[in-house]
N, C-alpha and C positions, 0 to 999 in steps of 0.2 A: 400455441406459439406460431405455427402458422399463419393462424389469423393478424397474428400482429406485423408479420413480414411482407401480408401483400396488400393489408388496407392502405387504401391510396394514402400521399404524403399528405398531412397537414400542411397548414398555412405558414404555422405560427410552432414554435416552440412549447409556447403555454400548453397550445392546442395538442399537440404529443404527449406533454406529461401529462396531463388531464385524459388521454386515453392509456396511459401505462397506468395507473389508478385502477382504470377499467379491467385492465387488465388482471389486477391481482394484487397487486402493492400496496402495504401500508402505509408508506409515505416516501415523499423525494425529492431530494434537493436539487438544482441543475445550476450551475455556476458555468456563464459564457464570459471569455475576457478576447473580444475581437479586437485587433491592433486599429488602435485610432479611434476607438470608441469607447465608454464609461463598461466598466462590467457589468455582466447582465445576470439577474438572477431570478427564478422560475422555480416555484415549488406546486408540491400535489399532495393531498391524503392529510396524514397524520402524523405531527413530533410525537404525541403518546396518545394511540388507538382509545385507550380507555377509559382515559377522563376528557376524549372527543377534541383535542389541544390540538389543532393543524400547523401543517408541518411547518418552519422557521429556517429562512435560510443562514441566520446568525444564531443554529443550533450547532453543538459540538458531534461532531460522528468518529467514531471509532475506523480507525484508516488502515488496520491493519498492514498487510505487505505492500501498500505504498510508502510505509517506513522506509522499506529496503533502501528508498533512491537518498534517503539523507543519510543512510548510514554510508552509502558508496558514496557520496558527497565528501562523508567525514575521513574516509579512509580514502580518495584524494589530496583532502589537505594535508593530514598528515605524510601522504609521499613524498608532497613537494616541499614540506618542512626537512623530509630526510630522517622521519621518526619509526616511519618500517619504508618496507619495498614489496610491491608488487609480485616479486620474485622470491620472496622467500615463502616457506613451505611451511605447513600447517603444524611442522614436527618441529622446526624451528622454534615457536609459541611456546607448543605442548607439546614435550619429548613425552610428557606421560600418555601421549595417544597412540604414541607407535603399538599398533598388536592391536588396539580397541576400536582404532579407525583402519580401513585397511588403504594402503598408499598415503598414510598421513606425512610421510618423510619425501614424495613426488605431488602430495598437491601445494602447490603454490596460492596466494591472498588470491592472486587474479583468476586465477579458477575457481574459487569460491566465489567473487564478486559475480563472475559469469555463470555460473551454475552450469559452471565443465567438471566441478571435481568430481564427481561420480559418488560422493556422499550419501549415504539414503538418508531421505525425507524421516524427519522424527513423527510428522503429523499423517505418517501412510502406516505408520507402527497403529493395528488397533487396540493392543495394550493403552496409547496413551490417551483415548478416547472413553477409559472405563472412567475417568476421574478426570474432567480435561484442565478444569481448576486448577486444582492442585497439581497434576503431574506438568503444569507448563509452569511449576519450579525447579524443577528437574528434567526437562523436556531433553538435555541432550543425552540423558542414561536411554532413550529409546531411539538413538543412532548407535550405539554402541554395539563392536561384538556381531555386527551385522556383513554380508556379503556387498561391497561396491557394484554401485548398478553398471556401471563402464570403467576402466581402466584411465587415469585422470587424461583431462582436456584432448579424449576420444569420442566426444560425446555429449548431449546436453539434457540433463535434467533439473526442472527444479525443483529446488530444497531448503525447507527452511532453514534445514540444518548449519546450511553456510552462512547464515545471517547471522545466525544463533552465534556459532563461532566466529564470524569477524567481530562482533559486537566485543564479545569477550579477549580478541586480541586487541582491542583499542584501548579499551580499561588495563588489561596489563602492560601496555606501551606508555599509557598515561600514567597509570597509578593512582590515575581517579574514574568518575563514569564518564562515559561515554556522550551519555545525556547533556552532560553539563560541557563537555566539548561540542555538543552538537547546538546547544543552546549560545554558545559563544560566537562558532564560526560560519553560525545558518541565521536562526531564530532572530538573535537581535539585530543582523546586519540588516537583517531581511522586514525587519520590526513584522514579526509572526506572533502579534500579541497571543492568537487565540490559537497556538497549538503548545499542547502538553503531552507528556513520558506517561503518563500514568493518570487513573480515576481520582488518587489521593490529590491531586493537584487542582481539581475542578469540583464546581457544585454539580452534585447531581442534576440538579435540576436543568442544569443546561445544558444535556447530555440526550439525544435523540432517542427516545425506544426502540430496541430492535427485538423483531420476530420469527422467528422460526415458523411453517407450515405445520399446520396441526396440533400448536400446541398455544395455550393462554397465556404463559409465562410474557416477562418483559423481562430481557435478557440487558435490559440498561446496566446493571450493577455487575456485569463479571467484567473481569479484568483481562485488556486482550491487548495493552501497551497503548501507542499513540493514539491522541485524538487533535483533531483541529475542525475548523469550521472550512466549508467548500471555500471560500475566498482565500485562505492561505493558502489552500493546498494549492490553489489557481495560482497563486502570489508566488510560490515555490515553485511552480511548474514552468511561470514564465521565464524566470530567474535561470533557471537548468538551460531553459532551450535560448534564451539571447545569451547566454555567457555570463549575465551580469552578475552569480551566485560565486561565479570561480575571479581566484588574484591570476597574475599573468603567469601563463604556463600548465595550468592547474588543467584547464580543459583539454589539454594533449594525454592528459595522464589519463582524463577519466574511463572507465572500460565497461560502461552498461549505457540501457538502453535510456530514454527520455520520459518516458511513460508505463504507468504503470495502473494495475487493479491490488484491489483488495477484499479476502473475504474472510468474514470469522462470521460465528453462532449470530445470526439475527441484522448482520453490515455486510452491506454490498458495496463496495467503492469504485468506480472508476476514472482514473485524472490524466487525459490524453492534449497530446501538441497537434495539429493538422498545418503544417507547413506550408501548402499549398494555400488555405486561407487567413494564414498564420494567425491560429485564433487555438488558446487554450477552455479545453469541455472538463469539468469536474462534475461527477455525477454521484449521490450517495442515492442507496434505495435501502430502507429497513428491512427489508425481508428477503430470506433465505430457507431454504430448502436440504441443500448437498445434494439433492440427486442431479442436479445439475441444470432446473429447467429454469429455476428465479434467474441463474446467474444467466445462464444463454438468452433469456428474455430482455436481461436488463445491456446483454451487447447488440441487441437486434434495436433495442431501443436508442441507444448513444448512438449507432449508426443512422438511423432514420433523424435523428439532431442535427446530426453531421449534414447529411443528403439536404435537409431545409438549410441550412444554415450557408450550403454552398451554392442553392439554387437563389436565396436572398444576395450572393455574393455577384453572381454571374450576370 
């Protein structure tokens, strides 16, 4: 990892991902959208290592927690609809969590959206990692009954747990999914042909392999929610940071940040705004670890992107 932090910069873009390859990766998308210029896209390695298919940048990737920023998109709109509030509490929802969640009657939506409520993480439970499949149909029973990492909005931790549960207060605000609010008041404004809720929605085949360290498997077919191809997520990210995703007013309400990563079994995601060259980076990398070194590899790398991308700017 070192070595990748102090070999001199490349020229070129291409020329980084072609050394992240070197590096250890199985495959990688890079989606650049610099203001005033066509987007640009840059791939390395491999869409599927084993029948030798190189990587596509109009492949689907699994985007895991870069969901989160459409789900706080969607619980935007509905504020300024006036269909919940930011202000009410999580006991409000679910009085059935009082006793199972602890301060479920003091945390509020916006401490959720922000990851102040002090909720524990369902994905730090190692119970939920014996089955991770199947228990992420049931993923909130491994918050429950558990001790609050901080006393609410003293504190910042994040949690899937809150996503888990805003999702499920939108659905009970609507009375339908969430999905299909999200797909109304995101997806088609934004015409986001190529992102989908779920694997049942897409062909496998167009769905990028993702790999795990030391193991053979092709982790394409488990189920980990959203998927889109790097240009929407780009499409969505530009959307967020000019305004042009929110009606008027919408952007005073919103309460997170602009950018975001994502990681599950075998997807690495990263989809960041740089303001200063006002230029959105989407970056997927297939391969993952958890001990933590793909993913620190793959922020050493979107940094060194960044660094070319400003020194081409300067």
């Amino acid at each position: 990892m070192v070595k990748a932090w102090i070999l001199p910069l490349p020229d070129t873009v291409q020329e980084q991902v072609n050394e992240a390859i070197g590096h250890g990766f199985d495959g990688m998308i890079v989606y650049i959208d610099e203001a005033g210029k066509p987007p640009a896209f840059y791939t390395g390695g491999w869409k599927d290592r084993e029948h030798k298919i190189p990587a596509d940048p109009k492949s689907l990737f699994k985007i895991a927690s870069i969901s989160k920023l459409y789900v706080a998109v969607a619980i935007t709109k509905l504020v300024k609809e006036k269909r919940l509030s930011l202000d009410e509490t999580l006991a409000d929802y679910f009085p059935e969590l009082i006793g199972r969640i602890e301060n479920a009657e003091k945390i509020t939506l916006k401490m959720m959206v922000q990851h102040r409520s002090g909720i524990p993480n369902f994905t730090d439970n190692p119970a939920f990692w014996e089955n991770e499949q199947e228990n992420g149909k049931k993923a909130l029973e491994f918050a429950l009954d558990l001790p609050a990492s901080f006393k609410p909005d003293e504190g910042y931790e994040y949690s899937n747990t809150n996503y888990l549960l805003l999702r499920k207060v939108i659905d009970n605000v609507l009375g339908y999914s969430h999905q299909h609010y999200m797909k109304e008041k995101i997806l088609i404004p934004l015409k986001l042909n190529n992102t989908f809720f779920s694997l049942n929605e897409v062909d496998l085949d167009d769905v990028m392999s993702g790999y795990y360290v030391g193991y053979d498997k092709d982790f394409k077919a488990n189920e980990y929610g959203m998927l889109a191809t790097a240009e929407d997520v780009g499409t969505f990210l530009r959307a967020l940071n000019d305004g042009s995703i929110f009606n008027e007013g919408e952007q005073d309400i919103y309460p997170y940040v602009y950018d975001h990563g994502g990681l599950v079994i075998g997807y690495q995601s990263l989809a960041e705004y740089h303001k200063d060259i006002d230029t959105v980076i989407v970056q997927f990398i297939n391969t993952t670890d958890f001990n933590g070194y793909e993913w620190n590899l793959s922020e050493i790398i979107i940094n060194r992107i960044v660094k070319i991308l400003r020194r081409q700017n300067s």
